[in-house]
C-alpha positions, 0 to 999 in steps of 0.5 A, spaced: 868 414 472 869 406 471 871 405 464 865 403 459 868 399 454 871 394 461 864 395 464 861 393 457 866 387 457 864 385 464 857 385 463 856 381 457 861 376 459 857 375 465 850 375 461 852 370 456 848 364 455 849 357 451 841 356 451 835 360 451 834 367 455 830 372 456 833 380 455 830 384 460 834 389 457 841 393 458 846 395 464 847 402 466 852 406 468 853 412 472 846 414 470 848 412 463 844 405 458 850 402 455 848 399 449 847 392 447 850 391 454 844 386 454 842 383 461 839 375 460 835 370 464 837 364 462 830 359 461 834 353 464 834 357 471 827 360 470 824 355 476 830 357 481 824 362 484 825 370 484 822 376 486 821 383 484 821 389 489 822 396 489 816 403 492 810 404 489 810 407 482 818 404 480 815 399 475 814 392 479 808 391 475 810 392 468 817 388 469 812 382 471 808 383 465 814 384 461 817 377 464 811 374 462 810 376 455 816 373 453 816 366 457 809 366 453 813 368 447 818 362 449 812 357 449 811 356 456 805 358 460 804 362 466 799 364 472 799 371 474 796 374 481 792 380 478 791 384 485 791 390 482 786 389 476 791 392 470 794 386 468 789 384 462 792 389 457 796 383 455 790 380 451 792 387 446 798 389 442 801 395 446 799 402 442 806 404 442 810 411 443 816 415 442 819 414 448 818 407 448 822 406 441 827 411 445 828 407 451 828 401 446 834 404 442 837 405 448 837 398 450 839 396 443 833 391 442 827 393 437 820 394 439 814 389 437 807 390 439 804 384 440 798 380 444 798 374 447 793 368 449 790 370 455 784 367 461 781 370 465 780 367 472 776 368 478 777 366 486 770 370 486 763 372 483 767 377 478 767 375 471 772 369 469 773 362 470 771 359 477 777 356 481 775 351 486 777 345 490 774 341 494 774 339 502 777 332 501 783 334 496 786 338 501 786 333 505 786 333 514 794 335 515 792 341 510 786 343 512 788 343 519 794 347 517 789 352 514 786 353 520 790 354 524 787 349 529 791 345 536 794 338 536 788 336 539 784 338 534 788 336 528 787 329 530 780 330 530 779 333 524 782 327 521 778 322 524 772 326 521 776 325 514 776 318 516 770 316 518 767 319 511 771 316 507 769 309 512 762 311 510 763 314 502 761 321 505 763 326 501 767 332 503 766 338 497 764 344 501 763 347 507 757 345 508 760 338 509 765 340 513 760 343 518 755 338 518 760 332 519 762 337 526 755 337 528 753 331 528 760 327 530 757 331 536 750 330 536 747 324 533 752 321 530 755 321 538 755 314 540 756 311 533 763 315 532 765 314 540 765 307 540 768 306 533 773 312 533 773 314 540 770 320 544 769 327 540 769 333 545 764 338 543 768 343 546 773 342 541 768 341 535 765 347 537 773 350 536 773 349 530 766 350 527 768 358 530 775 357 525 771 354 519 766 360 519 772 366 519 774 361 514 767 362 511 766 369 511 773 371 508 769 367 502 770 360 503 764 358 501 766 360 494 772 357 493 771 350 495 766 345 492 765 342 485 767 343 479 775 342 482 779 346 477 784 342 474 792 344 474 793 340 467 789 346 465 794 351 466 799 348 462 796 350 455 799 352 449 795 356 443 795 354 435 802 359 435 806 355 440 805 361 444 803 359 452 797 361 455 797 368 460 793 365 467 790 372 470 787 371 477 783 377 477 784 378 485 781 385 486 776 383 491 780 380 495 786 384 499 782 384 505 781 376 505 788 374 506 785 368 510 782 365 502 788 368 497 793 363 503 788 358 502 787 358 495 795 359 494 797 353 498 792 348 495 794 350 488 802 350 490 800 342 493 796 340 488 802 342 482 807 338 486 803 332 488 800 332 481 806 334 476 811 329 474 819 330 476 823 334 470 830 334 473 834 338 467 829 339 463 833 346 460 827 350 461 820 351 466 814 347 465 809 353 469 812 360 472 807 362 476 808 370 479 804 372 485 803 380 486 802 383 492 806 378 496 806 379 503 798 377 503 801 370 503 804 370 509 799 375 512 797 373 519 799 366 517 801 361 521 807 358 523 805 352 520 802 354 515 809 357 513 812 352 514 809 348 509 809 354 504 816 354 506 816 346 503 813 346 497 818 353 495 823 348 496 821 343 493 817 345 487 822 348 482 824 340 481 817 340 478 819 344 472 816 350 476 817 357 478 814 362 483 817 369 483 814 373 489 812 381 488 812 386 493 813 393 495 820 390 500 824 384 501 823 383 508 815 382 506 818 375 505 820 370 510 828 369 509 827 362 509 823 363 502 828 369 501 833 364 501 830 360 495 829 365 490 835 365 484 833 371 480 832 378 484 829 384 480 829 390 486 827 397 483 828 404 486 826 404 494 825 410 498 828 413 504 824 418 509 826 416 514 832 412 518 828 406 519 827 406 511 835 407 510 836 401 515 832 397 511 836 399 505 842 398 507 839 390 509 836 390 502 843 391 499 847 385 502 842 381 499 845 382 492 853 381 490 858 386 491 860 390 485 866 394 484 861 398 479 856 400 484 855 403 491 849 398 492 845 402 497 846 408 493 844 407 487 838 403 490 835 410 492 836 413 485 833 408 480 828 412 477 822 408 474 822 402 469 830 401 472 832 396 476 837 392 480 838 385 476 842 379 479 841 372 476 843 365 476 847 363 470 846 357 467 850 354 472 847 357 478 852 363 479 850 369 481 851 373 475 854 380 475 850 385 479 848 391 474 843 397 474 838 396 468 835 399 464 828 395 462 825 393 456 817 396 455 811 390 455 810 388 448 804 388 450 797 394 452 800 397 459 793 398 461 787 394 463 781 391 457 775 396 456 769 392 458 768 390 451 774 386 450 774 384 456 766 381 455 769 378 447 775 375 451 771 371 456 766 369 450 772 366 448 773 362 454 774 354 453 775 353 460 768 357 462 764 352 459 768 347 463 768 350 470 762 356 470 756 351 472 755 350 478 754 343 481 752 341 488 751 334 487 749 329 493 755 329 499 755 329 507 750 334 508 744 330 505 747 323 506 747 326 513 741 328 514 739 323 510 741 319 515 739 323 521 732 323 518 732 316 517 734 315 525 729 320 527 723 315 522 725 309 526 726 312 532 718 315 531 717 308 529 719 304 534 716 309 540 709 309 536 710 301 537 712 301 544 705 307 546 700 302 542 702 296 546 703 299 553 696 302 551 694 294 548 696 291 556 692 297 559 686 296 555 686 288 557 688 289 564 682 294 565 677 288 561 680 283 565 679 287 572 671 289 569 671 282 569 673 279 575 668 285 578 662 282 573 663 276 577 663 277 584 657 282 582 653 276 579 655 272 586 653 277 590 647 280 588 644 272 586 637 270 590 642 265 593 646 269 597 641 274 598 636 268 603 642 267 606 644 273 608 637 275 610 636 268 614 643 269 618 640 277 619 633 274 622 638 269 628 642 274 630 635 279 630 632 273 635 
C-alpha cells in the first residue's frame, strides 16, 4: 500500500493553480478518498477541449452537470446537447441527501444547493427557443460537405449560389434550394447556360435525391428565418452568473444527418463570427455535446475533415468543446488528440474485445506509479472517475482516481409546470419563436417563371391573331379576283360573243 501523506503531497502539488480553478473533487487511493487531496481544472485551460467517457449508469451526465454549474458559477456561459432530456433539473436547487453531505465530507468541499440560469432551446417542434439558420449562411463549401455530394456536383451548387447572389435571390430554406435546382434545369436552362455553363439534369436530380434525405431527417425545420444568433449564447444574468444553453434533443437520436448539420453550422459560425482571444485566462463559451458518436455517425470524410478543422482551431476563440460518450474510440483519434482534459468513469469488460478496448483506452492517460490504469478502469463504482487535466501550463497533470463532487443543482428533469413557467420567462422565445417565411427564391422564381409563361402567352396569342389576320385577307383577296372574273364572264358582251362564235362553228 503507497503511503498516503507522499500520495496527498503528490496530487496537491500537481493540482496546484495560480488562477481560477474549478474542483472536480478529491483523489482516491486504493478505494479510499483521500481528503482535501483536491483535483482542479484550471479555467485557463478550459478551452483545450475534453471528453467525458465511461458505461452507462457511471455518472457521465452528472459530471457534465457538475462542470457546467460551476463555469456558470464562474461567470462563463454554456451549451449543453440535452440528448437524454434530464438535464433541465439545473434551472432547481438540488433537494439534498445524507449521502451527498457524506460524499461531500469525504472530498473536503461543503455542499450548496443552487439553481442556475437556464434557456431552453429546440432544433425541433418540442417547447424552447427555435434554432434555425439559413441556406446562404452555410454557404456552397459546406453545404456540399453536409451532403456529401461529388466534385462535379459541388461545383454546381456553387454556381446556383452564385447565380443567386447575381440575381439577389435569397436562399433561406429548402424550398429555395429545390427550386433554385429545378429551374437551373427547366426554365431558367438556357439562361444559366449561357451565363454560367451547362447544368447536367443527371447531377441536379443527384442532388435534389441527397436534399430530400436531408429534408426528412428534418431539415426543413432547422433552415430558414429567424437565424439564431450566436452572440445569444453568451449572456450573462443580473448575478454574473453565465447562462446554461440546454438543446433539447430527444427527438432526434435517430436523425444524425440534422444533429451533424446543426453542430457544424453552429461550430462554423462561432468561429467565423467570434473575435480572436489569445491568453485571455479563461473560456469565452464551453460548449458540451453528449452522446457524441451522432456526430460522426455516418458522417462523411469530408465532413470530418472539417468538424476535425474547426476542433482545431476553435479553442483560439476562447471556445471549449467537451465530447460525451459511452468509449473513447466513438472519437475520431484526429479529435482524440485534441482534447486536453479527460474525465473516463468506469468501463466494463464482458467480453475480450471490451478488455482490448480497455487496455487502448488506458495508454491514452499518464503512466502512474500509483494506479494499474486497466485495472482500475474496471473497478470504479458510480460518481468516480479517472481525471487527467492540463495544467496552467499545458502539462498533463498527475492521473488520479477521483471521488467527484454531487451537481448543486436538481439531479432530475423539471415537471411540466416549471418547465411551462421557465419558458414563459424566455427573452429569446420572443425573439426567434415567430415564424417568418419572407419573399426568397421560391417566389421570385416563380415569379419569374409565371412572368415568362405571360409573355410567352403573349407573344403566341399576337402571333395566332396575325397569322389568323393574313389568312383572312388572303381569302378576301381571292373572293375578290373570283368576283371579277365571274362579272366578266357572265357580262352580255362576252355571252353574244361566245353564242356568235357557237353559231360559225355550227354552219
Amino acid at each position: 500500500m503507497a503511503d498516503q501523506q507522499e500520495f496527498f503531497d503528490h496530487i496537491t502539488s500537481g493540482y496546484t493553480t495560480k488562477g481560477d480553478a474549478i474542483t472536480l473533487g478529491a483523489a482516491m487511493l486504493d478505494g479510499e478518498t483521500i481528503t482535501n487531496a483536491l483535483v482542479k481544472v484550471p479555467l485557463k485551460t478550459l478551452n483545450r477541449h475534453g471528453l467525458i467517457a465511461g458505461a452507462t449508469g457511471t455518472g457521465k451526465t452528472k459530471t457534465l452537470q457538475v462542470l457546467a454549474e460551476n463555469l456558470s458559477e464562474k461567470g462563463i456561459p454554456v451549451l449543453l446537447m440535452d440528448m437524454k432530456g434530464d438535464l433541465s433539473g439545473i434551472a432547481q436547487p438540488s433537494p439534498g441527501h445524507a449521502k451527498i453531505d457524506e460524499r461531500h465530507e469525504k472530498i473536503g468541499i461543503p455542499f450548496n444547493p443552487q439553481k442556475f440560469p437556464v434557456e431552453i432551446l429546440t432544433l425541433s417542434e418540442q417547447n424552447g427557443v427555435r434554432l434555425r439558420a439559413t441556406v446562404s449562411e452555410f454557404g456552397p463549401v459546406l453545404i456540399s460537405r453536409i451532403l456529401n455530394v461529388s466534385e462535379t456536383q459541388a461545383g454546381i451548387i456553387s454556381v446556383l449560389f452564385k447565380y443567386c447572389d447575381d440575381n439577389k435571390l435569397p436562399l433561406l430554406d429548402l424550398k429555395d434550394f429545390k427550386k433554385i435546382l429545378q429551374y437551373a434545369t427547366g426554365e431558367g436552362k438556357a439562361e444559366i447556360a449561357e451565363q454560367y455553363g451547362r447544368i447536367s439534369p443527371a447531377s441536379s436530380g443527384a442532388i435534389l435525391r441527397k436534399i430530400v434525405e436531408l429534408e426528412q431527417q428534418g431539415g426543413d425545420l432547422f433552415f430558414g428565418e429567424k437565424s439564431f444568433d450566436t452572440d445569444d449564447l453568451l449572456r450573462i444574468d443580473e448575478n454574473g452568473m453565465g447562462y446554461i444553453n440546454i438543446v433539447r434533443l430527444t427527438d432526434i437520436q435517430d436523425r444524425p444527418k440534422l444533429f451533424s448539420t446543426f453542430m457544424l453550422c453552429l461550430l462554423a459560425e462561432i468561429y467565423s463570427t467570434f473575435p480572436e482571444q489569445g491568453d485571455s485566462g479563461r473560456p469565452e463559451l464551453v460548449i458540451f455535446i453528449d452522446e457524441a458518436h451522432l456526430i460522426f455517425k455516418e458522417a462523411s470524410d469530408a465532413l470530418l475533415d472539417q468538424i476535425e478543422s474547426i476542433v482545431k482551431l476553435i479553442r483560439s476563440k476562447g471556445v471549449g468543446l467537451y465530447f460525451v460518450t459511452q468509449n473513447p474510440t466513438d472519437v475520431p483519434d484526429a479529435v482524440l488528440s485534441q482534447l486536453g482534459l479527460k474525465i473516463q468513469h468506469a468501463l466494463r469488460a464482458f467480453t475480450a474485445k471490451d478488455r482490448k478496448a480497455i487496455k487502448l483506452t488506458a495508454e491514452n492517460y499518464p503512466i502512474s506509479a500509483y494506479y494499474k490504469t486497466d485495472e482500475v478502469l474496471t473497478s470504479l463504482g458510480i460518481g468516480e472517475a479517472l481525471v487527467s487535466v492540463l495544467n496552467e501550463k499545458g502539462i498533463p497533470t498527475p492521473l488520479a482516481a477521483t471521488l467527484l463532487r454531487a451537481p448543486m443543482s436538481r439531479m432530475d428533469v423539471l415537471t411540466d409546470a416549471e418547465l411551462k413557467s421557465l419558458l414563459a420567462d424566455s427573452k429569446l422565445s420572443k425573439a426567434y419563436n415567430e415564424a417568418i417565411d419572407r419573399e426568397s427564391a421560391y417566389e421570385m422564381l416563380n415569379e419569374k417563371i409565371e412572368t415568362a409563361n405571360k409573355e410567352e402567352a403573349k407573344v403566341k396569342a399576337q402571333k395566332e391573331k396575325a397569322a389568323a389576320k393574313r389568312s383572312s385577307s388572303s381569302r378576301r383577296s381571292s373572293s375578290s379576283r373570283q368576283s371579277s372574273l365571274e362579272k366578266v364572264l357572265t357580262s352580255p358582251t362576252v355571252i353574244r360573243s361566245v353564242l356568235g362564235i357557237l353559231t360559225k362553228l355550227i354552219k
